[in-house]
C-alpha positions as CSV (number, residue, x, y, z in Angstrom):
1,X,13.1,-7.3,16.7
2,X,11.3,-8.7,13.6
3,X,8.1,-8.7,12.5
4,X,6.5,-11.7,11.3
5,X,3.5,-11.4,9.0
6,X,2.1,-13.2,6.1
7,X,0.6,-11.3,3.6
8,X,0.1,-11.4,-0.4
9,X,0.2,-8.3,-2.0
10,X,-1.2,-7.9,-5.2
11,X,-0.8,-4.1,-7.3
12,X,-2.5,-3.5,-10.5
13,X,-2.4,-0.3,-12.8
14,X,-4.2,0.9,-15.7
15,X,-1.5,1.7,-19.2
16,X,-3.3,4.2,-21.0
17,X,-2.3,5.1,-24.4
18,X,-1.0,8.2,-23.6
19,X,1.2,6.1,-21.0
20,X,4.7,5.0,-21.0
21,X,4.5,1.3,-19.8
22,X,7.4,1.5,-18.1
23,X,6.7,5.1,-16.1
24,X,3.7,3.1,-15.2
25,X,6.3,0.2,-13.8
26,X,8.1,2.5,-12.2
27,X,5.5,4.4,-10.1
28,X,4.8,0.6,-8.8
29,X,8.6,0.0,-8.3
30,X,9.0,3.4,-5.9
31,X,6.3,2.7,-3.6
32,X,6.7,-1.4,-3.3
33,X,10.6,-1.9,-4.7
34,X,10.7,-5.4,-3.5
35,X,7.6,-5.9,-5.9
36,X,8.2,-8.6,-8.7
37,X,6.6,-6.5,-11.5
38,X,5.3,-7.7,-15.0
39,X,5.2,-4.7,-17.8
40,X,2.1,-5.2,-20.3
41,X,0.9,-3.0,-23.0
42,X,-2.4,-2.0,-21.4
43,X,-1.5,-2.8,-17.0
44,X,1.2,-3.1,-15.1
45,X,1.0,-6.0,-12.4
46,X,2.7,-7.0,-9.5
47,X,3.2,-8.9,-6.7
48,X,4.9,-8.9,-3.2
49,X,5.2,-10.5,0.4
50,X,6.3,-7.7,2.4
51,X,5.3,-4.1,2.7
52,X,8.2,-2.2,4.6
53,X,9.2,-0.1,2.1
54,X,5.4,1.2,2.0
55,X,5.5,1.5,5.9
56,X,8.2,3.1,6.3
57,X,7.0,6.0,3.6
58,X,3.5,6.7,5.4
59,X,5.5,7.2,8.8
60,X,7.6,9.4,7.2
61,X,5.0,11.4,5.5
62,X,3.1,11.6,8.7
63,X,-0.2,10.1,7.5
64,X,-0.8,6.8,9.6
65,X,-4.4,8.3,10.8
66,X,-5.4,8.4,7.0
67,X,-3.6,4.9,6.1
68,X,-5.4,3.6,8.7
69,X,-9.0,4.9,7.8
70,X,-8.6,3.8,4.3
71,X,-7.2,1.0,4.9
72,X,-10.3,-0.4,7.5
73,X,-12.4,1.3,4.8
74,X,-11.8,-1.5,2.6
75,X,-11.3,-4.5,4.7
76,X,-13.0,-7.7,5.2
77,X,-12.0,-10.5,6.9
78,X,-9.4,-11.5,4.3
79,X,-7.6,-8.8,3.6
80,X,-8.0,-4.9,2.3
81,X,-7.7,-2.9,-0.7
82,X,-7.2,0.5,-1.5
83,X,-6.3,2.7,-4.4
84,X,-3.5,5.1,-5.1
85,X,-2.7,8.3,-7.4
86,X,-0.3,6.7,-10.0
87,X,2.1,10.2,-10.6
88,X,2.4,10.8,-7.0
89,X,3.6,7.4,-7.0
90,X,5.9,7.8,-9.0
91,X,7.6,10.9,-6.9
92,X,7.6,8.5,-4.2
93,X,4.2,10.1,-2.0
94,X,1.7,7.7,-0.9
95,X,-1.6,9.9,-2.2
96,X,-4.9,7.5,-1.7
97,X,-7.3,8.2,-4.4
98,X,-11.0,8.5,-3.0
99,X,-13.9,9.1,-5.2
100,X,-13.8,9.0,-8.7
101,X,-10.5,7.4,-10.3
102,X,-8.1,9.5,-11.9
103,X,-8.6,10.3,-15.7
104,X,-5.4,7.9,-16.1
105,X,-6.7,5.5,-13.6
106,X,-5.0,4.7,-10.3
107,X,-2.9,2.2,-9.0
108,X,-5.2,-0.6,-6.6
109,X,-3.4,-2.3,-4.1
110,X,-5.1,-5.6,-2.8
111,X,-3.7,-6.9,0.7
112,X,-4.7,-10.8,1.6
113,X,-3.4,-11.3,5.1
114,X,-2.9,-14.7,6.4
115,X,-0.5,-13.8,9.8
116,X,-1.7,-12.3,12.2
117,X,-5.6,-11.0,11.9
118,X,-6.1,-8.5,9.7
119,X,-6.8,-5.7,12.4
120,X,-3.6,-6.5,13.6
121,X,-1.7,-6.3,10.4
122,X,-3.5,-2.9,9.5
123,X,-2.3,-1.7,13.2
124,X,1.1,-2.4,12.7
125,X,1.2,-1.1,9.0
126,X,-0.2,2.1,10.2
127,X,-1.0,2.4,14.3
128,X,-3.2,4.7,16.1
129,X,-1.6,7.8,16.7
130,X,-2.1,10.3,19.6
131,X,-0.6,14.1,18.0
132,X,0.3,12.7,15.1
133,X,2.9,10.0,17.2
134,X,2.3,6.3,17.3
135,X,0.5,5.4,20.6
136,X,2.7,2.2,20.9
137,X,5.5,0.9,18.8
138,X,3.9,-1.5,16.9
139,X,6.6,-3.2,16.5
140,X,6.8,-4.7,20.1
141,X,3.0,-5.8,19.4
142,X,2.4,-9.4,21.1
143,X,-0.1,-10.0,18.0
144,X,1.8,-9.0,14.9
């Protein structure tokens, strides 16, 4: 079954000088690869529709509990952000950054949802999990 959603997914990160542009691009490219991805001297931004790829990598690493805290952490009723640690990134890990930003900055993802709500998209991107197992396939959810 497919999920339908509608979401606009904007990623922004910091070049510093002591930064390779593209390294910075990459990082991006490993955690969103569907991303379309623009390479500037001082940020790397990006855009996407679809965050499967993502998905898929916080089931793997077993972290939907934490996904889901940070992402209702910084919802609203549009959408949510969060930030994430650019070199981890870049080994393909999904590391949120809380607190202070890294030295070299962090990579801030911004999430505007449109289909379905956004509790139900944050549900499906990471569900409630009961022993560290989804308590229903959130795929088969009537809302998402």
């Amino acid at each position: 079954m497919s999920t339908v959603y509608s979401v606009d997914v904007e990623i922004r990160a910091p070049v510093q000088p002591t930064e390779v542009p593209d390294r910075v691009a990459r990082a991006v490219e490993t955690l969103f690869p569907t991303a379309e991805i623009e390479v500037g001297p001082d940020e790397v931004v990006a855009t996407t529709h679809e965050l499967e790829a993502f998905r898929e990598a916080l089931f793997e690493q077993r972290i939907l509990d934490t996904a889901r805290g940070t992402f209702l952490d910084g919802h609203d009723e549009d959408g949510f952000e969060f930030d994430l640690k650019k070199q981890a990134a870049f080994r393909g890990v999904v590391n949120f950054s809380v607190g202070s930003p890294a030295e070299l900055g962090d990579i801030h993802v911004e999430v505007t949802v449109h289909e379905p709500t956004v509790a139900a998209f944050i549900a499906y991107l990471a569900p409630e999990t009961a022993e560290g197992e989804p308590i229903e396939d959130a795929m088969d959810a009537e809302d998402v």
